[in-house]
TORPA-4810 file (N, C-alpha, C, O; in nm, 3 decimals):
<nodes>
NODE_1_1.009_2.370_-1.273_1.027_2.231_-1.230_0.989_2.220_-1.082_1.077_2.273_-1.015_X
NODE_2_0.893_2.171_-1.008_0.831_2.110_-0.924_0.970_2.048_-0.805_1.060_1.968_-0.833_X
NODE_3_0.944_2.118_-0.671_1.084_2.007_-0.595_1.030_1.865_-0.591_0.914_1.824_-0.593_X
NODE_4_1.179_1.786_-0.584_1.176_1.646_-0.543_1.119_1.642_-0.391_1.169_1.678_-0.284_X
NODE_5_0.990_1.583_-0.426_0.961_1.490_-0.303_0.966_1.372_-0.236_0.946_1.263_-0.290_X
NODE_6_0.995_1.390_-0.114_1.032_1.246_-0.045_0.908_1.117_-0.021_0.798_1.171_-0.007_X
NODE_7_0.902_1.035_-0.016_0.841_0.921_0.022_0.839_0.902_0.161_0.923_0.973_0.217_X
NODE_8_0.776_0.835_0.233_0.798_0.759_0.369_0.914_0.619_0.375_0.934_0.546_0.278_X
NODE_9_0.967_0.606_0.480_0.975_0.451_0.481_0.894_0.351_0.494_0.780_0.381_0.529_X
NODE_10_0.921_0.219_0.472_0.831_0.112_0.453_0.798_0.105_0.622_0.877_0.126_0.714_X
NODE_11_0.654_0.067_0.629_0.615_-0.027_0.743_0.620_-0.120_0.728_0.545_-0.172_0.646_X
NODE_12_0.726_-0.205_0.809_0.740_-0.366_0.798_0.821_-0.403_0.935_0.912_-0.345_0.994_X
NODE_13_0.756_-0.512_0.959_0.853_-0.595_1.075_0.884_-0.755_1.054_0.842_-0.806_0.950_X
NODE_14_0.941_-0.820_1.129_0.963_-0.945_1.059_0.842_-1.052_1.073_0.842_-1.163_1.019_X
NODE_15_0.749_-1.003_1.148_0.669_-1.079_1.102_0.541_-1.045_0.966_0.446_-1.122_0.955_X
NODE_16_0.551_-0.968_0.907_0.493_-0.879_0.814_0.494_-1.009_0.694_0.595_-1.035_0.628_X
NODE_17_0.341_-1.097_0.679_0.343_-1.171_0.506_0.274_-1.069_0.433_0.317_-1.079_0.318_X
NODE_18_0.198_-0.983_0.439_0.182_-0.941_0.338_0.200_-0.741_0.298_0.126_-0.659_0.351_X
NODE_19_0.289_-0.711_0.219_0.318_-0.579_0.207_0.191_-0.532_0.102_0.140_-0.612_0.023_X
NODE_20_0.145_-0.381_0.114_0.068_-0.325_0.052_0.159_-0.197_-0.015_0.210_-0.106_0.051_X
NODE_21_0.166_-0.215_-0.171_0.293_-0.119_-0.185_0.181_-0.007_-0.285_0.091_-0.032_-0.366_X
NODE_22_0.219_0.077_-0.251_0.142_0.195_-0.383_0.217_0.280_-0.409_0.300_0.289_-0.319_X
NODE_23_0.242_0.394_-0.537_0.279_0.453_-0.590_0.380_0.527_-0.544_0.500_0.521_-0.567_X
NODE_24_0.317_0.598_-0.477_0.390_0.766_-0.453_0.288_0.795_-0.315_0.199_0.712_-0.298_X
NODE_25_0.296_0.880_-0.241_0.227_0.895_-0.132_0.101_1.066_-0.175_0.164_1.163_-0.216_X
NODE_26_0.016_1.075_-0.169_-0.014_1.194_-0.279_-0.016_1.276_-0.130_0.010_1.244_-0.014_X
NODE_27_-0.072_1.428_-0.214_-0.035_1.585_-0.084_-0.083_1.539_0.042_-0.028_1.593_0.139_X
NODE_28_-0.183_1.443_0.071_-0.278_1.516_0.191_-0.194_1.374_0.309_-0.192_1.350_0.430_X
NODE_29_-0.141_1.320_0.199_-0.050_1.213_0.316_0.084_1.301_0.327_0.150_1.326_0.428_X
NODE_30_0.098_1.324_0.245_0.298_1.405_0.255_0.272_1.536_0.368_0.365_1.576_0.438_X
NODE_31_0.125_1.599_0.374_0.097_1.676_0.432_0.060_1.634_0.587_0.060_1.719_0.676_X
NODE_32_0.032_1.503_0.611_0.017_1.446_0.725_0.118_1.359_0.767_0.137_1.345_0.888_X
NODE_33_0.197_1.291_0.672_0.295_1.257_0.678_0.275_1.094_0.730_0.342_1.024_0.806_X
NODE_34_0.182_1.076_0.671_0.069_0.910_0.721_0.029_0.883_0.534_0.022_0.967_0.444_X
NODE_35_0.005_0.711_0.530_-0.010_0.633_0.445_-0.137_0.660_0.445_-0.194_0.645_0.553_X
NODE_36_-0.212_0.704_0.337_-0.377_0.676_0.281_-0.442_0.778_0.358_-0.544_0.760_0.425_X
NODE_37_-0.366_0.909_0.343_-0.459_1.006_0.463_-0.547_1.093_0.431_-0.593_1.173_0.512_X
NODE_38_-0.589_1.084_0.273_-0.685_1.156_0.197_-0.817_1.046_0.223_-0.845_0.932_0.184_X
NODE_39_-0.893_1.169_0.328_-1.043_1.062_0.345_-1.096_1.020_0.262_-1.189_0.945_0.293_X
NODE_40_-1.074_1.037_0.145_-1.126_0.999_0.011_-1.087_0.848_0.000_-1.159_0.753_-0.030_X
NODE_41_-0.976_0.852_0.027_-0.918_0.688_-0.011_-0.993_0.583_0.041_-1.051_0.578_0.149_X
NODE_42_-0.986_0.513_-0.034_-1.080_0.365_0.043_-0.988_0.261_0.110_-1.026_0.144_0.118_X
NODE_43_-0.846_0.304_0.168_-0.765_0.188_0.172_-0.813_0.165_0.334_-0.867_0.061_0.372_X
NODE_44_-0.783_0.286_0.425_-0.832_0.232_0.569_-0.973_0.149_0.567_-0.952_0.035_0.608_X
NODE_45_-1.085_0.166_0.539_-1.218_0.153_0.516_-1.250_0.016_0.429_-1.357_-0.046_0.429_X
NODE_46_-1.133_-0.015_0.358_-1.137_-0.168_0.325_-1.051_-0.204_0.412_-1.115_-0.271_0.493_X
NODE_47_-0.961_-0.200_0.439_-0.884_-0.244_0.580_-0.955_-0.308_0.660_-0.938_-0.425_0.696_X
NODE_48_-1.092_-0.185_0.714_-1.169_-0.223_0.848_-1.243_-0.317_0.844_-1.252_-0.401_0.934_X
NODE_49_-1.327_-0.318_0.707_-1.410_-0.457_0.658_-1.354_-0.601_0.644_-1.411_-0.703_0.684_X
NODE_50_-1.240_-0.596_0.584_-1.173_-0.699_0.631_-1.107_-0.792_0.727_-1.097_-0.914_0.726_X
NODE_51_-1.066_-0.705_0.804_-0.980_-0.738_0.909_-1.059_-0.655_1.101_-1.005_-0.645_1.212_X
NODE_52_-1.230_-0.606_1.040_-1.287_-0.622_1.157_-1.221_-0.542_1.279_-1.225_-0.576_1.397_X
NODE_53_-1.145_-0.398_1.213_-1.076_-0.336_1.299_-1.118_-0.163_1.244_-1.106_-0.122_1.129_X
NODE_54_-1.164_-0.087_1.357_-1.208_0.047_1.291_-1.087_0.121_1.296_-1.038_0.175_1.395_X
NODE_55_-1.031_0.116_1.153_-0.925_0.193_1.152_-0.927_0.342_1.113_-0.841_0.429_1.126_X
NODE_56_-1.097_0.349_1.042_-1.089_0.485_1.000_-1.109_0.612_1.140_-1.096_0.734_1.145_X
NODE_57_-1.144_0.508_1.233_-1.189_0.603_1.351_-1.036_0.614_1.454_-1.015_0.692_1.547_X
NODE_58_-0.959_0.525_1.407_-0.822_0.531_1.504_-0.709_0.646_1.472_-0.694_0.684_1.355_X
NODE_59_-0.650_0.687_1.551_-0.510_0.817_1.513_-0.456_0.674_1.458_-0.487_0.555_1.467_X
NODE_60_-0.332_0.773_1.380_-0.206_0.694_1.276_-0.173_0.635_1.344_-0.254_0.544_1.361_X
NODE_61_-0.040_0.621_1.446_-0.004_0.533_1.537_-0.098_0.432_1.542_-0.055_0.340_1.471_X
NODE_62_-0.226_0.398_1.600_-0.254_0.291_1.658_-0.332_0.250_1.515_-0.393_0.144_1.528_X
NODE_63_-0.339_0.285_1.439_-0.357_0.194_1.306_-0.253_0.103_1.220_-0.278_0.004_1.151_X
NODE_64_-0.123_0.169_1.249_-0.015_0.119_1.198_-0.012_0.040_1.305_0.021_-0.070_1.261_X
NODE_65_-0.028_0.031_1.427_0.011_-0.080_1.544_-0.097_-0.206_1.501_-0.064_-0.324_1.501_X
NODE_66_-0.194_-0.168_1.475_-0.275_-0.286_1.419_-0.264_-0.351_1.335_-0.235_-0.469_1.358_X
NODE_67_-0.281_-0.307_1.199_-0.203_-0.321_1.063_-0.061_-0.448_1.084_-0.026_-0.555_1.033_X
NODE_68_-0.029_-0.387_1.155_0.122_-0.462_1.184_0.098_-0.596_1.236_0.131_-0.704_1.188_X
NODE_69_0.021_-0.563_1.363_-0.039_-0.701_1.441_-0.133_-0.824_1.354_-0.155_-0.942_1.383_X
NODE_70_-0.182_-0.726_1.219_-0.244_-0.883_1.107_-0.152_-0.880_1.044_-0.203_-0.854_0.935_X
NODE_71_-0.007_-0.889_1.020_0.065_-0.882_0.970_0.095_-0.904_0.783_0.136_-0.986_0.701_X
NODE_72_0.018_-0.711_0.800_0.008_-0.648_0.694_0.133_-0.502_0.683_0.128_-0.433_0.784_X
NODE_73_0.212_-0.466_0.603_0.316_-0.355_0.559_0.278_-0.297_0.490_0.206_-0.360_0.411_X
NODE_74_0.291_-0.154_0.464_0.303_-0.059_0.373_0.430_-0.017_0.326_0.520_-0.001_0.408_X
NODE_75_0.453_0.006_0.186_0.510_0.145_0.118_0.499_0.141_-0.052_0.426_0.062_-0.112_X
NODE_76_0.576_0.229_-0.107_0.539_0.272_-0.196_0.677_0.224_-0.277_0.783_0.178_-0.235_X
NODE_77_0.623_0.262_-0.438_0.731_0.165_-0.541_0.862_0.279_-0.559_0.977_0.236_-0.570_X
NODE_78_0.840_0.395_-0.561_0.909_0.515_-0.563_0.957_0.587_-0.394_0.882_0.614_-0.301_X
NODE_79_1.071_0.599_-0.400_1.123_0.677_-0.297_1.167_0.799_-0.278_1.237_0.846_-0.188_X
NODE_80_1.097_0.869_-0.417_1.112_1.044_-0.467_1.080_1.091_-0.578_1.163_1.067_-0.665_X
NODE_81_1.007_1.140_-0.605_0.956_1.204_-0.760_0.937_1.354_-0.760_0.912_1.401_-0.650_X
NODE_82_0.943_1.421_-0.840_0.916_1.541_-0.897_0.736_1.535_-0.911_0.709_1.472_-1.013_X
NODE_83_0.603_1.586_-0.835_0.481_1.535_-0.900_0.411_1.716_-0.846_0.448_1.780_-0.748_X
NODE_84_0.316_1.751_-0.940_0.246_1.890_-0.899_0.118_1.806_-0.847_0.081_1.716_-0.923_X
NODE_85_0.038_1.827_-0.711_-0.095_1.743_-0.705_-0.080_1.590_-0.677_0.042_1.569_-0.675_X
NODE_86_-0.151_1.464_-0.653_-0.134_1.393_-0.655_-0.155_1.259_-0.758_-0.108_1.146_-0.740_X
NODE_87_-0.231_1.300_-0.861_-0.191_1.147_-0.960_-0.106_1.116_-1.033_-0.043_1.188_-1.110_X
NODE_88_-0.095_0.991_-1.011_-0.015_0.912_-1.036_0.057_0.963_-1.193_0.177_0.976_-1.217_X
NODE_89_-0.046_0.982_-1.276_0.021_1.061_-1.421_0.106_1.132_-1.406_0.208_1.121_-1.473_X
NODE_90_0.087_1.250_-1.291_0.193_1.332_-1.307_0.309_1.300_-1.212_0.370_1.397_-1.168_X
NODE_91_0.344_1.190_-1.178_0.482_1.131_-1.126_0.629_1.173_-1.255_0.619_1.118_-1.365_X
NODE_92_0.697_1.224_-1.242_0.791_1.258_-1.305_0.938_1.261_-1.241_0.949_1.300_-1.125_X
NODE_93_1.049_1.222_-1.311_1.171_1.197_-1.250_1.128_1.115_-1.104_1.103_1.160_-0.993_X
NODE_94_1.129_1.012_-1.142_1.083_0.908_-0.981_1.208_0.802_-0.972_1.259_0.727_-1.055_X
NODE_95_1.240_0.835_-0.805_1.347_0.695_-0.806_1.305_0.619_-0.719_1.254_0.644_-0.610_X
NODE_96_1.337_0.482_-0.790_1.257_0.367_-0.740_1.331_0.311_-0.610_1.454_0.310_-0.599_X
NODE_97_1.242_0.263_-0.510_1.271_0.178_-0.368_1.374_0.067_-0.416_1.411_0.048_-0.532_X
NODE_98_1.412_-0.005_-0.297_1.509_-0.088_-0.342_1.430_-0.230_-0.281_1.458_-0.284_-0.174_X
NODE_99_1.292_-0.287_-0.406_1.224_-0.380_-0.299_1.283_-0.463_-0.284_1.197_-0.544_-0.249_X
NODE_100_1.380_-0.518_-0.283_1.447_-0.661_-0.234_1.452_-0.599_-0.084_1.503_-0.685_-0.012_X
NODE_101_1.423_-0.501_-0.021_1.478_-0.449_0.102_1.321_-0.505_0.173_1.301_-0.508_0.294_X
NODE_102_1.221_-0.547_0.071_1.116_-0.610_0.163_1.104_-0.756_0.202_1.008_-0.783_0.274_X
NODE_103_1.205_-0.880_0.158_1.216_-0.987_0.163_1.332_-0.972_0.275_1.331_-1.056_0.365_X
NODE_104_1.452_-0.851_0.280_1.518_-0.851_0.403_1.488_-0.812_0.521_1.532_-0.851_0.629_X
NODE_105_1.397_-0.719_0.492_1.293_-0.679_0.693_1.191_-0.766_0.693_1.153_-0.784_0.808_X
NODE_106_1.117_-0.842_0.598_1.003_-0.953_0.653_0.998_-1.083_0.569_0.908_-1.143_0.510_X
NODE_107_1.129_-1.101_0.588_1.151_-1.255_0.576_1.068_-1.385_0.559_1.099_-1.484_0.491_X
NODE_108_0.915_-1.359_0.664_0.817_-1.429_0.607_0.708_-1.377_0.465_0.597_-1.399_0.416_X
NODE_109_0.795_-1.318_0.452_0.696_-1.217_0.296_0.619_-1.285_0.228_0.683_-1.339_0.137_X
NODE_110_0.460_-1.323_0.225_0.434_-1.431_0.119_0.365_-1.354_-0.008_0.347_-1.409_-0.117_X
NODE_111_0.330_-1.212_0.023_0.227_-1.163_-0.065_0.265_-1.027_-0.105_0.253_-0.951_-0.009_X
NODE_112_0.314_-0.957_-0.231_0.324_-0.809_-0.257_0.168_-0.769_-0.331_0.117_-0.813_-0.434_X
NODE_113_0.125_-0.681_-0.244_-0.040_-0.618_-0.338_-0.001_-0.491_-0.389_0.036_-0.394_-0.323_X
NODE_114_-0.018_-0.503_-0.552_0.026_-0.343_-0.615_-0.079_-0.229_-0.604_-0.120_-0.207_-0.718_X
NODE_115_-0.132_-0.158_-0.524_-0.231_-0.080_-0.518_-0.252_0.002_-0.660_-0.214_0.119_-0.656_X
NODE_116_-0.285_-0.025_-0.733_-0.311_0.053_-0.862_-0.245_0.034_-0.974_-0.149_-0.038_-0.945_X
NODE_117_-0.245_0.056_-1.072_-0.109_0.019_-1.210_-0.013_0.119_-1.208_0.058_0.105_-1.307_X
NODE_118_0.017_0.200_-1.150_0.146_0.286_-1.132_0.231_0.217_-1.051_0.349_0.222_-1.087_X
NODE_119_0.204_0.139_-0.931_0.250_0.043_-0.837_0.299_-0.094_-0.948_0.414_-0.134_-0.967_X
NODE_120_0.191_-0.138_-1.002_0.192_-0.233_-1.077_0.345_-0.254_-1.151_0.423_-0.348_-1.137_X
NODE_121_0.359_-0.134_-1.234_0.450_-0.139_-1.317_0.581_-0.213_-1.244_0.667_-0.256_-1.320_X
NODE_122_0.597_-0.226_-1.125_0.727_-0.304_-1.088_0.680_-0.463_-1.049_0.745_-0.558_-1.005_X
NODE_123_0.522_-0.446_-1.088_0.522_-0.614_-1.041_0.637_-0.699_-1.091_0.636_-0.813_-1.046_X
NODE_124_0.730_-0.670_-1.169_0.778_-0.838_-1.255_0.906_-0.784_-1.130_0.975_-0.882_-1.100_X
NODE_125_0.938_-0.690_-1.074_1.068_-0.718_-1.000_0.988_-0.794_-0.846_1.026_-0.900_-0.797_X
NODE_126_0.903_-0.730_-0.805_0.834_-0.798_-0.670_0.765_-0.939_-0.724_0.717_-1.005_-0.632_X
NODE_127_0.752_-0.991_-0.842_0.730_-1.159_-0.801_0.887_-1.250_-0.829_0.904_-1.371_-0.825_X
NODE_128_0.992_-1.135_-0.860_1.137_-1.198_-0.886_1.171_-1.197_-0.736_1.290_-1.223_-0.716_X
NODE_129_1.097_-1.174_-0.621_1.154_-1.180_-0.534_1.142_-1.326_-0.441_1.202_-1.369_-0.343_X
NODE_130_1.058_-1.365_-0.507_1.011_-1.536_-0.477_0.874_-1.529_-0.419_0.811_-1.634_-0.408_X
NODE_131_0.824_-1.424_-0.383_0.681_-1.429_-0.348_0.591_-1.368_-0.412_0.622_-1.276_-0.487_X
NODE_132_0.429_-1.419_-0.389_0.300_-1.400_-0.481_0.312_-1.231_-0.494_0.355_-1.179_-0.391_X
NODE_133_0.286_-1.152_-0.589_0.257_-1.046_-0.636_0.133_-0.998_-0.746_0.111_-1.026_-0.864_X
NODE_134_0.077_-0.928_-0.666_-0.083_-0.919_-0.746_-0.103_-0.746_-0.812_-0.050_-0.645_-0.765_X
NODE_135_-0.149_-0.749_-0.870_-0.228_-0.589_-0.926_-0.403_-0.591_-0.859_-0.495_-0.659_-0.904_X
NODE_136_-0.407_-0.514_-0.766_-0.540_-0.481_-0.756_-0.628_-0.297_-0.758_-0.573_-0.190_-0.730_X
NODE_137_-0.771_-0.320_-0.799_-0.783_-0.182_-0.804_-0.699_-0.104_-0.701_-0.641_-0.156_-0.605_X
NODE_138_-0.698_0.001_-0.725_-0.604_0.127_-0.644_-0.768_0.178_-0.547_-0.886_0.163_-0.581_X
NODE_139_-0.720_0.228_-0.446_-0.749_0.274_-0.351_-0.834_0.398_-0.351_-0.935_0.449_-0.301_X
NODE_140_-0.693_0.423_-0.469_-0.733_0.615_-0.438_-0.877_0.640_-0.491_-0.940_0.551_-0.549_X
NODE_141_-0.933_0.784_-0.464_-1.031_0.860_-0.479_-1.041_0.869_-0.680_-1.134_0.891_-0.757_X
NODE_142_-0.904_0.842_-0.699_-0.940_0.888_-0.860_-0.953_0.756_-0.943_-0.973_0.744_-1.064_X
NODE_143_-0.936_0.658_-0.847_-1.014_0.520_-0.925_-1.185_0.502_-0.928_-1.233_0.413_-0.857_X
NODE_144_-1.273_0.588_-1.012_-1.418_0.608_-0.994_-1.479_0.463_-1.042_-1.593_0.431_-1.009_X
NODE_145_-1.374_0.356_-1.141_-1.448_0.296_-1.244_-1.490_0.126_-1.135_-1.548_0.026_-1.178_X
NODE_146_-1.455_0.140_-1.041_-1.454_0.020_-0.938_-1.535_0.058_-0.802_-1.492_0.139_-0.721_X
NODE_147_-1.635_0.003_-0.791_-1.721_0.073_-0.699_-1.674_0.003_-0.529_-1.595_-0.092_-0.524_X
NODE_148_-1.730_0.062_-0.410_-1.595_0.000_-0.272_-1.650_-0.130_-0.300_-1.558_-0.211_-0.299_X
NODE_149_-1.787_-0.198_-0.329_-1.807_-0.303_-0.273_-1.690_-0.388_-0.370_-1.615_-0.459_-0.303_X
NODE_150_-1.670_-0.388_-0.494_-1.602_-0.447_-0.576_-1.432_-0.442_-0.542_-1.353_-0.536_-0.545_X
NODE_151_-1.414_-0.342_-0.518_-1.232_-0.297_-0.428_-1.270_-0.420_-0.323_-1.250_-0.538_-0.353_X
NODE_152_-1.311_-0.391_-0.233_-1.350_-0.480_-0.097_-1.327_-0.643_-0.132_-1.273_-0.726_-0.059_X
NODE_153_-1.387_-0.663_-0.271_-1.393_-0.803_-0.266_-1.285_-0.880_-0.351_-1.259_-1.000_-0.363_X
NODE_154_-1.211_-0.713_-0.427_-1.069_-0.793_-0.471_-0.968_-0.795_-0.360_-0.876_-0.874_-0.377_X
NODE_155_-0.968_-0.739_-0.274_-0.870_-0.710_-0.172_-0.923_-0.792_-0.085_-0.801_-0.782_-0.099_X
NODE_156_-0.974_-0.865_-0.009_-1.001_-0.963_0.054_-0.961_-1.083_0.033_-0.892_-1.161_0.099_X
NODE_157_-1.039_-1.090_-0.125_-0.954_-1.219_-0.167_-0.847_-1.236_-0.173_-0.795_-1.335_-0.121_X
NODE_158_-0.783_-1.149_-0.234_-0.579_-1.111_-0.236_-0.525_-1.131_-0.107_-0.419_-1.186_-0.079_X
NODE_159_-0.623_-1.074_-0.021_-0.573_-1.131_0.131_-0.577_-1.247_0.189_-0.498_-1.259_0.283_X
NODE_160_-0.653_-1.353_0.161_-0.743_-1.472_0.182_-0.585_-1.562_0.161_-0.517_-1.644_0.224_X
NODE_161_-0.582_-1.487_0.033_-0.465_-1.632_-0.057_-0.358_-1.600_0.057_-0.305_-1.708_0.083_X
NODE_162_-0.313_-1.520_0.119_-0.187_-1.497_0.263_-0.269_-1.557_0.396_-0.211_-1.532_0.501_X
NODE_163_-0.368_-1.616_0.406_-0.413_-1.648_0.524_-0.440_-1.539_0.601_-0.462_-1.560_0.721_X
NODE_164_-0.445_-1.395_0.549_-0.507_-1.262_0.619_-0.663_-1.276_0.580_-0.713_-1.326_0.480_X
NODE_165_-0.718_-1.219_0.685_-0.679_-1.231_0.837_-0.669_-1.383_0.918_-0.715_-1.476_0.851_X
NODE_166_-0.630_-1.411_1.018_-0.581_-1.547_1.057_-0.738_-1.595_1.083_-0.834_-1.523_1.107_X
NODE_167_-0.734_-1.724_1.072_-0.853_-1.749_1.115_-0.873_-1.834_1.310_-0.784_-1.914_1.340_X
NODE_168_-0.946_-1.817_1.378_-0.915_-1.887_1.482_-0.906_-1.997_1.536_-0.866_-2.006_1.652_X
</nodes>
């Protein structure tokens, strides 16, 4: 049996409308101890296209300082699982976050984005929370069937509907 691994806490502040929640955090983030840190992932890299900020070239800190400043959040639907490797399949014994704890740190919450269908699976509790909740492709490296330009242009739009990024 595989040890229980921990999750991160959420990035959120009160001005945070839209949270980006995904699964489980896989090795090369638990190993860095940072959100989306397998270069593989496309989440910084659609980030940057969108929101016009090079995040893949920034250290953690000042990406999360940015991130924050378009007031965008991270975390994940699970706050510990048993998993060998990182997909999402092999998530086993997982205990779930307590998301109502994201309508109490960002109060202006208008938007939950499920990064993948492992995330997904709690959509019906994150749109019970009174705000929009979406399923979009996942990020990760092992989503092959969605090419970036197509990720890029569901995640933009998902962002669009929160008024991310602001316009001037």
């Amino acid at each position: 049996m595989p040890a229980t691994l921990q999750a991160f806490p959420p990035v959120l502040d009160t001005r945070t409308r839209a949270v980006v929640l995904g699964s489980f955090p896989g090795v090369a983030s638990l190993q860095a101890q940072a959100y989306y840190a397998n270069p593989r992932n496309q989440f910084w890299p659609i980030m940057a296209a969108i929101l016009g900020e090079p995040f893949p070239d920034l250290e953690y800190p000042e990406r999360i300082r940015r991130l924050l400043a378009h007031r965008i959040g991270l975390w994940d639907v699970y706050g510990a699982c048993q998993r060998e490797g990182s997909l999402d399949s092999a998530i086993r014994a997982a205990s779930p976050n307590d998301l109502a704890q994201l309508t109490r740190e960002a109060p202006g919450l208008r938007l939950v984005l499920h990064n993948g269908a492992e995330s997904a699976r709690r959509l019906h509790e994150t749109q019970a929370l009174g705000v929009k909740a979406l399923r979009l492709p996942s990020t990760s490296p092992a989503n092959a069937r969605w090419s970036f330009e197509a990720k890029l242009e569901a995640w933009a739009e998902a962002l669009a509907s929160a008024g991310i990024p602001e316009k001037p």
